[in-house]
N, C-alpha and C positions, 0 to 999 in steps of 0.2 A: 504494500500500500504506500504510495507517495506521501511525501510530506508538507507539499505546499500543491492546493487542488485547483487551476484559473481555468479561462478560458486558453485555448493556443494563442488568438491575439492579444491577449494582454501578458503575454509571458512575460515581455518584454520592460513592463511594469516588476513583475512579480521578481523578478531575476535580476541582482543588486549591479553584477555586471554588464548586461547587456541593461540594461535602465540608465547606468553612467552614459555609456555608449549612444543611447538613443537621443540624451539630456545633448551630449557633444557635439553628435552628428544635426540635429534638431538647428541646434544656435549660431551653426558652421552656414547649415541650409538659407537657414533666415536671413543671418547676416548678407549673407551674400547675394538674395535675391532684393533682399531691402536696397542693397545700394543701388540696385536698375529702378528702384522707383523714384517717380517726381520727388514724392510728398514723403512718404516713409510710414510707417504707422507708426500709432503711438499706445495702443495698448495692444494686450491680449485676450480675449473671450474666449470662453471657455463655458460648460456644465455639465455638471455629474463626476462623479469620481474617474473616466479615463479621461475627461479632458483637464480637473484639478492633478492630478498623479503628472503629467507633464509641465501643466501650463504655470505652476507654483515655482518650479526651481528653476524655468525656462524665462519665466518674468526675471527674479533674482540674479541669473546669470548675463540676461540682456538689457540687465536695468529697465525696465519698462512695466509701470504701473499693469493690475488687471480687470477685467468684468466679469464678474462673480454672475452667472444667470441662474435663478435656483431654477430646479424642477418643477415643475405642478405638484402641489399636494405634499412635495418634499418636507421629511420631518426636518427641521429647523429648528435653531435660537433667533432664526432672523424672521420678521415679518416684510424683509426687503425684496420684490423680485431681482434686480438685479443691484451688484453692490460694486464696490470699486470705482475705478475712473468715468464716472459718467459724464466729462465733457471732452473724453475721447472723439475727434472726426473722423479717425481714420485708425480703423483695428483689423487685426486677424484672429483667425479661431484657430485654436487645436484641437483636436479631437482624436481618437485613433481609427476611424476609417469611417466612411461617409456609403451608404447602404445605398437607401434611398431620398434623401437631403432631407429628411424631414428636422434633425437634430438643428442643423445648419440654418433652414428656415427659422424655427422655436429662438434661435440663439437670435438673429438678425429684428426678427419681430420684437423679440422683446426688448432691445436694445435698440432701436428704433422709438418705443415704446415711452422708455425711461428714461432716456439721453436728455443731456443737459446741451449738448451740444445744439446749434443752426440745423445740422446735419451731419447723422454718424453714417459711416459704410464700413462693412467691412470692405477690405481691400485684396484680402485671400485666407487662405482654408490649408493648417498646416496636418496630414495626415499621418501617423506616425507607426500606422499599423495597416494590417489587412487584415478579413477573415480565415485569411489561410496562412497565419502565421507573419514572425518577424518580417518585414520589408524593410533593408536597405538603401532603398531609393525615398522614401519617405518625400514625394514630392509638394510641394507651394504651390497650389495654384490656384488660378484668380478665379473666383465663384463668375460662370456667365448669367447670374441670374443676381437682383438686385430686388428685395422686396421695401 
C-alpha cells in the first residue's frame, strides 16, 4: 500500500522534488514570456487548492501580489469572494490543467466581478499539469476568449 495516495496530475504537487522543479520551471516560463508583453501583469489568480499549491510560492518567488477567488459554497474564514490585489489590470491564472474552461471562466467572472480596477483581464492561463500526468512543457498561453 503506498504512502502518499493523489491524483497522477497533481503528483507533481505531492512530490517535494518534482514540486521545487515545477515552482522553477513555472517562474523560468513566466518570466520569460512576460518580457514579450507590452504591459506585463501584475498579479496572479488563482482557486482551489491546485491553483493555491503553485500560485503561493510562484507569487513569493516573482514578487507579484495575488487573487484569492474562493469557490462556491467553499468552507471558509473569509466571507470575501475574491481576496488579494483587487486593482490588478492585468493578471494570469495558474491552475494545473484546463479541461473544459469552465475553472478559467468562474476565475475571470468573478474577478471581473470584484475588481477595483477600470478594467481587469486576464492576460494568460499558466498550466502546470495534464490529466495524464507530469508535463514539462507547462505552456503560457493567452486565453482567446475574454469574458
Amino acid at each position: 500500500m503506498p504512502d502518499t495516495y493523489t491524483t497522477d496530475y497533481l503528483q507533481v504537487i505531492f512530490d517535494p522534488t518534482q514540486f521545487l522543479d515545477t515552482i522553477k520551471l513555472a517562474a523560468k516560463s513566466i518570466k520569460a514570456w512576460n518580457k514579450k508583453q507590452p504591459l506585463g501583469f501584475e498579479a496572479i489568480a488563482f482557486t482551489g487548492v491546485s491553483g493555491a499549491a503553485l500560485a503561493f510560492p510562484l507569487a513569493a518567488k516573482l514578487n507579484v501580489p495575488l487573487l484569492c477567488v474562493r469557490k462556491p459554497k467553499e468552507s471558509t474564514h473569509s466571507f470575501y469572494p475574491v481576496e488579494g490585489y483587487l486593482a490588478a489590470e492585468r493578471y494570469i491564472i495558474v491552475d494545473d490543467f484546463i479541461d473544459y474552461g469552465d475553472t478559467i471562466n468562474f476565475i475571470v467572472r468573478a474577478i471581473s466581478e470584484q475588481s477595483t480596477a477600470t478594467f481587469a483581464k486576464c492576460i494568460g492561463i499558466y498550466q502546470y499539469a495534464s490529466c495524464g500526468g507530469y508535463s514539462d512543457v507547462a505552456p503560457l498561453i493567452k486565453p482567446n476568449y475574454m469574458l
